[in-house]
RODO-2510 file (C-alpha; in nm, 4 decimals, decimal comma):
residues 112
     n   res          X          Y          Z
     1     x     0,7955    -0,3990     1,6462
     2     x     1,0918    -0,2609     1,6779
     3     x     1,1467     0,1463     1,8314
     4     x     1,2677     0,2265     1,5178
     5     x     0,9944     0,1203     1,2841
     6     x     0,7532     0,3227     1,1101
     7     x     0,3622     0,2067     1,1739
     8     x     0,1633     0,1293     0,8985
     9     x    -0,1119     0,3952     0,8515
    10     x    -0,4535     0,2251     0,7993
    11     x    -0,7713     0,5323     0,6470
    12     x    -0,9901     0,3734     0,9065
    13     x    -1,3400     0,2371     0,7756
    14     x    -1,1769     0,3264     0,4090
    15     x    -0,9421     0,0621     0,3569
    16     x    -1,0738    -0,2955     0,4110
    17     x    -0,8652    -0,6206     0,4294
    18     x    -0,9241    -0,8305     0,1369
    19     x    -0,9912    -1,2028     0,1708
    20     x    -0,6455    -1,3302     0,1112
    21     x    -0,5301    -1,6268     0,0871
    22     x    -0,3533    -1,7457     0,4165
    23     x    -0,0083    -1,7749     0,1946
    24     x    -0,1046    -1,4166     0,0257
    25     x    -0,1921    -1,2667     0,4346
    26     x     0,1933    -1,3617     0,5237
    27     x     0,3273    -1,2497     0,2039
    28     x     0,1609    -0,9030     0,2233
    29     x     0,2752    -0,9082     0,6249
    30     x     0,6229    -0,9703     0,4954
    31     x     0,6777    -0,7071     0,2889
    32     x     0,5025    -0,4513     0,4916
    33     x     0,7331    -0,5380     0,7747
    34     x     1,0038    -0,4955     0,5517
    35     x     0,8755    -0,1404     0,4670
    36     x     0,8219    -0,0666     0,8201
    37     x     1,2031    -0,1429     0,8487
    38     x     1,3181     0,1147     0,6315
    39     x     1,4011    -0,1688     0,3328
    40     x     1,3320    -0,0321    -0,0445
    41     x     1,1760    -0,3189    -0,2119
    42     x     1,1509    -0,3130    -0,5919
    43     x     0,9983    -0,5512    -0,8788
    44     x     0,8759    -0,8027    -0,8670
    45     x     0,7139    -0,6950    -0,5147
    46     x     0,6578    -0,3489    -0,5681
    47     x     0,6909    -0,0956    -0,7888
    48     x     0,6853     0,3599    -0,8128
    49     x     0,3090     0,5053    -0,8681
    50     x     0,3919     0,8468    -0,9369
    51     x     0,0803     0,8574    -1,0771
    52     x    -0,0434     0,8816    -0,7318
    53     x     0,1941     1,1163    -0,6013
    54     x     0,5650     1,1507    -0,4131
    55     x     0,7243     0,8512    -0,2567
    56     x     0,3675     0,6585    -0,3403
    57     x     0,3819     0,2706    -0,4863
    58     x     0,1722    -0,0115    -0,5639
    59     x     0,3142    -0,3222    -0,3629
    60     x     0,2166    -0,6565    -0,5700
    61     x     0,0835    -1,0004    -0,3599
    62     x    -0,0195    -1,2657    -0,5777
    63     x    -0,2954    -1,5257    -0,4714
    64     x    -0,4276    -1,8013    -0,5681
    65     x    -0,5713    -1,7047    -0,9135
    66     x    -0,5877    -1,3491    -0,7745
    67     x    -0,3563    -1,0735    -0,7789
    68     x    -0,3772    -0,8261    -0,5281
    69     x    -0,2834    -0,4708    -0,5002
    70     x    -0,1618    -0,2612    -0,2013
    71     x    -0,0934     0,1308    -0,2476
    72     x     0,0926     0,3069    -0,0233
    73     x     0,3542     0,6151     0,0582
    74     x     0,6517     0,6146     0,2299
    75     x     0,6769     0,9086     0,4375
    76     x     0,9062     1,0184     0,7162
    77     x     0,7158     0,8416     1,0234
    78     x     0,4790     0,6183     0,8504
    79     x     0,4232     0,3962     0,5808
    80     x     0,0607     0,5196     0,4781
    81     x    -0,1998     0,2921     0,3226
    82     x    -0,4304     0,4394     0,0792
    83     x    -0,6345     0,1394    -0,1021
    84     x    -0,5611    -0,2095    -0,1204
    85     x    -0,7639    -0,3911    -0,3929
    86     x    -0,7677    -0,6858    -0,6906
    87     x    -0,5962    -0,6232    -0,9754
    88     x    -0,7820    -0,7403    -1,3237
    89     x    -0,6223    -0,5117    -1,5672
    90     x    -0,2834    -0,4385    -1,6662
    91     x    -0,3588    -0,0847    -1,5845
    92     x    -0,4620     0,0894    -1,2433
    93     x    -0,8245     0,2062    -1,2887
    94     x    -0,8285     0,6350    -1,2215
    95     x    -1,0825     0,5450    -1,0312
    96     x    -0,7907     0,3670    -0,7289
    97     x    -0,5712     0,6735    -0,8560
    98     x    -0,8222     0,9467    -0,8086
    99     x    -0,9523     0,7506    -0,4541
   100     x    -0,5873     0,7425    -0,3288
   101     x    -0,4629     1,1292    -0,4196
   102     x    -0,8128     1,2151    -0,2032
   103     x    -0,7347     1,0057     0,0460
   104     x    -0,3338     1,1189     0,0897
   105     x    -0,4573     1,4915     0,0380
   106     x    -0,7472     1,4492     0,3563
   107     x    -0,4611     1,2414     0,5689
   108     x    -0,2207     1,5352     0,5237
   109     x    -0,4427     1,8281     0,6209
   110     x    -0,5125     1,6413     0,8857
   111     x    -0,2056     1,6114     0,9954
   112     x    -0,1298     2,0046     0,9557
***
């Protein structure tokens, strides 16, 4: 990694790692890295959830037979990861948006 990357922001014991495929684990690994390196990516990989809240989007890895979801905000020092999950709908349950604005609001008072 290099100095001037931003670290990827994990909710520990909140967030679990899915059971991607090994071609889905280097694809989601890709285009975090990319992230980390300050690149904007856009559709097809990833696309605005300001449903969520500021600078927050919904990065798309698709599997075999399985598409997966990863949500996460850019911020100034960190790429933070608020829910990664399997998509089955066209339309992001309020149950991941309601789970991810709780999640981003604890992570920032703790950071006050």
């Amino acid at each position: 990694m290099n100095a001037n990357d931003k670290p990827l922001v994990w909710f520990h014991g909140e967030v679990k790692t899915p059971p991607f495929s090994h071609a889905a684990r280097l694809e989601a690994g890709f285009l975090l890295r990319k992230l980390q390196q300050g690149d904007t990516l856009s559709m097809p990989h990833s696309r605005p959830m300001p449903l969520v809240g500021p600078q927050c989007h919904e990065l798309r890895v698709n599997d075999t037979g399985k598409t997966w979801r990863i949500i996460y905000r850019i911020d100034a020092d960190a790429i933070v990861i608020c829910a990664v999950f399997e998509k089955k709908t066209q339309k992001t349950s309020k149950n991941i948006i309601d789970m991810c604005q709780q999640r981003l609001k604890q992570y920032d008072r703790d950071g006050e």
